[in-house]
C-alpha positions as CSV (number, residue, x, y, z in Angstrom):
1,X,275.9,-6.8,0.3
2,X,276.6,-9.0,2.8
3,X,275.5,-8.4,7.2
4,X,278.4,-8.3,9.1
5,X,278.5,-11.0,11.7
6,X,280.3,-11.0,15.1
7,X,280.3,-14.0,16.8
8,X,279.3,-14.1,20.7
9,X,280.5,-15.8,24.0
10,X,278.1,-18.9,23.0
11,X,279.4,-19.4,19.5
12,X,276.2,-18.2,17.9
13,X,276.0,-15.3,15.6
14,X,274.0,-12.1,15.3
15,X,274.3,-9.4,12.7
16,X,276.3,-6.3,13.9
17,X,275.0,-3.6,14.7
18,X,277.1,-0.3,13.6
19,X,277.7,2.4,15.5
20,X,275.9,5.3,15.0
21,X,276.8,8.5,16.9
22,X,273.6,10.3,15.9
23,X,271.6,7.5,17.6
24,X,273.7,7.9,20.3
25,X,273.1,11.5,20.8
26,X,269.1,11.3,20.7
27,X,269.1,8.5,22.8
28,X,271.9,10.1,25.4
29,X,270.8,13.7,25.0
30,X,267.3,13.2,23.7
31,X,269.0,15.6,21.1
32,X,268.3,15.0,17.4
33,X,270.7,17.2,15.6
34,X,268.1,17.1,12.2
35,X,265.6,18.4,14.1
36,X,265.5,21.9,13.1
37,X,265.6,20.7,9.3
38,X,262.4,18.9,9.4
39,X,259.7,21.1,7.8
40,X,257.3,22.5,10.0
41,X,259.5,21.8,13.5
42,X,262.8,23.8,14.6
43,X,263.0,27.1,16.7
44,X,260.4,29.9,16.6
45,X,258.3,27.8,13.9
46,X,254.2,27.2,15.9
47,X,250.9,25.9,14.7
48,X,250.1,28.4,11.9
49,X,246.6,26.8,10.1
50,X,246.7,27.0,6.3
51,X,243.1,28.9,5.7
52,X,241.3,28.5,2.4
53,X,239.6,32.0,1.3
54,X,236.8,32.4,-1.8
55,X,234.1,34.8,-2.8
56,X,230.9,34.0,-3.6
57,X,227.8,36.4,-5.1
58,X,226.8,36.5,-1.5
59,X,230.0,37.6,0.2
60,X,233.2,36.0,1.3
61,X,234.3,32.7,3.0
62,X,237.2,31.8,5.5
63,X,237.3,28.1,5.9
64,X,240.7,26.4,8.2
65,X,241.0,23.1,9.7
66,X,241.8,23.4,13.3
67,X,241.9,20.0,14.8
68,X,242.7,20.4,18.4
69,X,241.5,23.7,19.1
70,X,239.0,24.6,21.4
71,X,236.2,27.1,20.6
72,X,237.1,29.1,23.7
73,X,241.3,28.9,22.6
74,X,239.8,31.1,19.6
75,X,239.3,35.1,19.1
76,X,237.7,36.4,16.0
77,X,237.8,40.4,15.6
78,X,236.6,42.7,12.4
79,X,237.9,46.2,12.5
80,X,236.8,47.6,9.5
81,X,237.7,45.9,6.6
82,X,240.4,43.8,8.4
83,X,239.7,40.0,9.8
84,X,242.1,38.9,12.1
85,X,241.7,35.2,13.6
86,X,243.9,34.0,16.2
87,X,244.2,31.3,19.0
88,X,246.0,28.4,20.3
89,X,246.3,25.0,20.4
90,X,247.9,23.2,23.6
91,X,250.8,21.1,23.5
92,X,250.0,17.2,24.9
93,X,251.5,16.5,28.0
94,X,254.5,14.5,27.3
95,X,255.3,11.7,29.8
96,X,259.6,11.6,29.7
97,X,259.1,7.3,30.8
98,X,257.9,7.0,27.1
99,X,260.0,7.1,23.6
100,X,258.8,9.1,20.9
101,X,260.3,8.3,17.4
102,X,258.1,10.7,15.9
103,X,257.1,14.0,17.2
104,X,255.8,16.4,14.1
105,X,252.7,17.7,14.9
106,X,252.8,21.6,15.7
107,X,251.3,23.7,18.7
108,X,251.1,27.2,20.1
109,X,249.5,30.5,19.3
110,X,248.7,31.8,16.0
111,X,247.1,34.7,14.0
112,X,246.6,35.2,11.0
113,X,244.7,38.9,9.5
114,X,242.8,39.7,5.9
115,X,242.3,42.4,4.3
116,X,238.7,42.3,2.7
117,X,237.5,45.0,0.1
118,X,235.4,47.4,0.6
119,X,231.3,47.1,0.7
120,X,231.5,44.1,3.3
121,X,228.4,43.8,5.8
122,X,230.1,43.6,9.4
123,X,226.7,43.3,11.0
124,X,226.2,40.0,10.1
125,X,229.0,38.1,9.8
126,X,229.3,34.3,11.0
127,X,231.5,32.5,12.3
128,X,230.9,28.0,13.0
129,X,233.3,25.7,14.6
130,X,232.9,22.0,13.9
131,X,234.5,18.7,13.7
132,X,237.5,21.0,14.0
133,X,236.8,23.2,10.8
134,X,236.2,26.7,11.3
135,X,234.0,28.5,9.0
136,X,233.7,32.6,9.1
137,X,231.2,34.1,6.4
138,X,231.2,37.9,5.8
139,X,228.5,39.2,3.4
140,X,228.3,41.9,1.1
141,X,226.0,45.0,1.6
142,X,222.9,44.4,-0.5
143,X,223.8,46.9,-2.5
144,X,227.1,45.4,-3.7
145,X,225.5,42.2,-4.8
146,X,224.9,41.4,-8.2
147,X,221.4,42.5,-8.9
148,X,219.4,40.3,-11.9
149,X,218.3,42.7,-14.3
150,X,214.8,41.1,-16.0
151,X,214.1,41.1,-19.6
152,X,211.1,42.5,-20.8
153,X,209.8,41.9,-24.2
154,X,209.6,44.9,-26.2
155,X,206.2,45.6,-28.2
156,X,208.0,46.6,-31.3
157,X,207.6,43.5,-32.7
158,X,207.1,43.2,-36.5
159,X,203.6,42.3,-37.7
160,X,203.1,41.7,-41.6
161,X,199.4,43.8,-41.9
162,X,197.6,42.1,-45.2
């Protein structure tokens, strides 16, 4: 298909460029009217991390990524058997002189709570943050952990007597 040409005062020609009233509006009203049907954007929706969760012999492991947040913008509670993490990550400071044409990454408060089974060792759990990965271990009671049961030979072995 062909670009529609217009031509100009000077003769020349430039390819038209069609009117679009949605580009109008963001650029007018800094409103984008798709806005709320991008995933992860629209009203009410904040940063909520995605957490991955496994149990091991020795207990159980929370790991999230949690680029942006500050070890002091984070609370971690155990009441129980119930794990609740929550904090916050800020929002950059936006400076209105500067056009954005994309703006997706999320911000705000979140929390998020687990329900562990029971026989968990609250005494000593752990919790790391690093390179923006959090890392909370809770271990099982010793007596919850699988225990290795030994084999012993048996002295009923069979002897041919001559």
């Amino acid at each position: 298909m062909a670009n529609l040409i217009r031509r100009n005062d000077t003769g020349s020609t430039e390819p038209a460029r069609l009117f679009d009233p949605f580009e109008a509006m963001r650029d007018l009203m800094r409103w984008d009217p798709f806005a709320e049907l991008a995933p992860g954007r629209g009203p009410g929706i904040t940063f909520m991390p995605s957490f991955d969760v496994k149990e091991t012999s020795e207990g159980y492991v929370f790991t999230a990524d949690l680029p942006g947040v500050k070890e002091s913008d984070l609370e971690l509670s155990l009441t129980e058997n119930r794990l609740t993490i929550s904090g916050k990550r800020e929002e950059e400071k936006r400076q209105e002189d500067v056009r954005w044409y994309a703006y997706e990454r999320s911000y705000g408060s979140f929390s998020r709570s687990f329900t562990l089974p029971e026989g968990i060792d609250g005494e000593h759990v752990g919790a790391e943050l690093k390179d923006g990965v959090l890392r909370v271990t809770i271990p099982k009671k010793p007596e919850l952990k699988p225990k290795k049961i030994e084999l012993k030979l048996g002295s009923g072995s069979a002897k041919a007597h001559a």
